[in-house]
C-alpha positions as CSV (number, residue, x, y, z in Angstrom):
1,X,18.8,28.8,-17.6
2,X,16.0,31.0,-17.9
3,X,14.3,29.0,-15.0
4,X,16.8,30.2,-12.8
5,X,15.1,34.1,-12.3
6,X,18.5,36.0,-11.4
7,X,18.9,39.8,-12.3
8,X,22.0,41.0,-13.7
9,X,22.8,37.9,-14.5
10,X,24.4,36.0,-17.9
11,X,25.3,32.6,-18.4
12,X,28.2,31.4,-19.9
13,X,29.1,28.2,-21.4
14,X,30.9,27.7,-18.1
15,X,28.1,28.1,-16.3
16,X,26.3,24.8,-14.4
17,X,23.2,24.0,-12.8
18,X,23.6,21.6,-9.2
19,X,21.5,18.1,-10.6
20,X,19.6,19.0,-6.9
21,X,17.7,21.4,-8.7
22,X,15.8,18.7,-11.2
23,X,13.0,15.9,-10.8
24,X,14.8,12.7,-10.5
25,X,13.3,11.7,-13.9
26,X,14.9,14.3,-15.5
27,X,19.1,13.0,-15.0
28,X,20.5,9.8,-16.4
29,X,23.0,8.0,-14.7
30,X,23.3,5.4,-17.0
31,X,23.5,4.7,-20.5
32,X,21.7,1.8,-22.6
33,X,22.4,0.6,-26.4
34,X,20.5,-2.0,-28.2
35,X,23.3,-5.0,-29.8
36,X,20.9,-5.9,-32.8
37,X,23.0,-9.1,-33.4
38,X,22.7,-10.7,-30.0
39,X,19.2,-9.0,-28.9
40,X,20.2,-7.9,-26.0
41,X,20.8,-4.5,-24.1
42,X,23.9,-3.2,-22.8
43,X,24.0,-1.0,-19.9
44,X,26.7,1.2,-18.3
45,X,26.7,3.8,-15.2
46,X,28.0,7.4,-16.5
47,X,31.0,8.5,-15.1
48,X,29.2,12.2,-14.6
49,X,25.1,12.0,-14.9
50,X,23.8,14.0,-17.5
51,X,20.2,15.7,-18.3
52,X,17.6,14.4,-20.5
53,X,16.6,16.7,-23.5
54,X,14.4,19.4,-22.1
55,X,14.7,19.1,-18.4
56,X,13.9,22.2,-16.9
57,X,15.0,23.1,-13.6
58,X,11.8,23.1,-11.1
59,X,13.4,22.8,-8.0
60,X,14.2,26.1,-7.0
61,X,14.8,27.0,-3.2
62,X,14.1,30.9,-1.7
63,X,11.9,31.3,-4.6
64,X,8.1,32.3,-5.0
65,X,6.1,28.8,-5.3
66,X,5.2,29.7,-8.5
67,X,8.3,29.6,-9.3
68,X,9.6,26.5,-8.2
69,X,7.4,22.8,-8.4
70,X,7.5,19.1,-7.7
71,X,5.6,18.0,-10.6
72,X,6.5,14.6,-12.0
73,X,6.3,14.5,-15.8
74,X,4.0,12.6,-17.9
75,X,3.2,9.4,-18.3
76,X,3.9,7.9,-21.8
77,X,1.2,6.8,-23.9
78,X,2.7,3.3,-23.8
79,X,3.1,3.2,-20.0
80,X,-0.3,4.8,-19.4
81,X,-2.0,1.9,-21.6
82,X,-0.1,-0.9,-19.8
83,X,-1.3,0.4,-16.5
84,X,-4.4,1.0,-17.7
85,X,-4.7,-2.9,-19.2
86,X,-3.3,-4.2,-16.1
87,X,-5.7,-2.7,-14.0
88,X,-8.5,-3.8,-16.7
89,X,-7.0,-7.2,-16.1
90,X,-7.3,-7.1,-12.0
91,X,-10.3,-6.2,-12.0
92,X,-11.8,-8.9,-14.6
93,X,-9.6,-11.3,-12.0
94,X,-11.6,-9.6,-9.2
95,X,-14.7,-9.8,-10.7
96,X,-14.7,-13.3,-11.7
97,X,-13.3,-14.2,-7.8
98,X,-16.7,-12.5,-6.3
99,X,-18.9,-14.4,-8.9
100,X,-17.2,-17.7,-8.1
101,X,-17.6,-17.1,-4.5
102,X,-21.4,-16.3,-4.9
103,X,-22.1,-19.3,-7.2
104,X,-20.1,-21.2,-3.8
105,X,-22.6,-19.7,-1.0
106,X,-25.8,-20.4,-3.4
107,X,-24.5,-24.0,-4.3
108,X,-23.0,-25.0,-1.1
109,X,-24.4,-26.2,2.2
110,X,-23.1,-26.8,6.0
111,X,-25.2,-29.7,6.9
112,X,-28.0,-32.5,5.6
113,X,-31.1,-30.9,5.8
114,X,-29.6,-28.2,3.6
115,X,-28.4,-30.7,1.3
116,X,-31.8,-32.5,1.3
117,X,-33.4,-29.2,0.4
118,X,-31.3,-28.7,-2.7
119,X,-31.7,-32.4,-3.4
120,X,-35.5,-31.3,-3.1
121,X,-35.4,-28.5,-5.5
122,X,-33.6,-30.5,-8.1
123,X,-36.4,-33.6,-7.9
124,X,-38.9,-30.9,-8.4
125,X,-37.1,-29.7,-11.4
126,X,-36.6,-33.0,-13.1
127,X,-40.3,-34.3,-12.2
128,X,-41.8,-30.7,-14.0
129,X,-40.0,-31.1,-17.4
């Protein structure tokens, strides 16, 4: 509540904040548990959404800038590592996609006297060693 700068002003347990006035990140709509005997996760929508622990209201309209932001929060450390390996990954993948297309230029040809020139090269090769 402190977020929300009014003067003469004390909040009461009866007191609520509109779920406008937080990041999307920050409200739950639904609920998960974990059913260790079967493995598998059990979902259900929340009949009212609720806040996560430590959401702080940032949206704040008629207010000083300062005051009032649109910053997401921040990544986890598991997230952030995924998305960093996956982009790792695409770009080994990329890589590997421009090497195998040079290696296809250099070892290809269009017609026979390119293909007698390779031919060529290799006879030169083999005749040397």
């Amino acid at each position: 509540m402190r977020a929300i700068r009014r003067d003469n002003f004390t909040p009461t347990s009866n007191h609520r904040v509109c779920h406008q006035h937080f990041q999307l990140e920050d409200i739950e709509w639904e609920t998960s548990l974990f059913n260790e005997k079967t493995g598998t996760t059990l979902t259900a929508k929340l009949k009212r959404p609720r806040l996560r622990k430590g959401a702080i209201p940032t949206k704040l309209p008629n207010t000083p800038s300062y005051l009032s932001t649109t910053a997401t929060t921040r990544e986890s450390p598991d997230v952030r590592r995924k998305r960093k390996k996956e982009a790792e990954i695409q770009a080994t993948i990329a890589k590997r996609n421009e090497d195998y297309m040079n290696y296809q230029r250099q070892n290809s040809f269009t017609n026979l006297d390119e293909l007698e020139s390779k031919l060529s090269f290799l006879d030169s090769y083999w005749t040397c060693n």
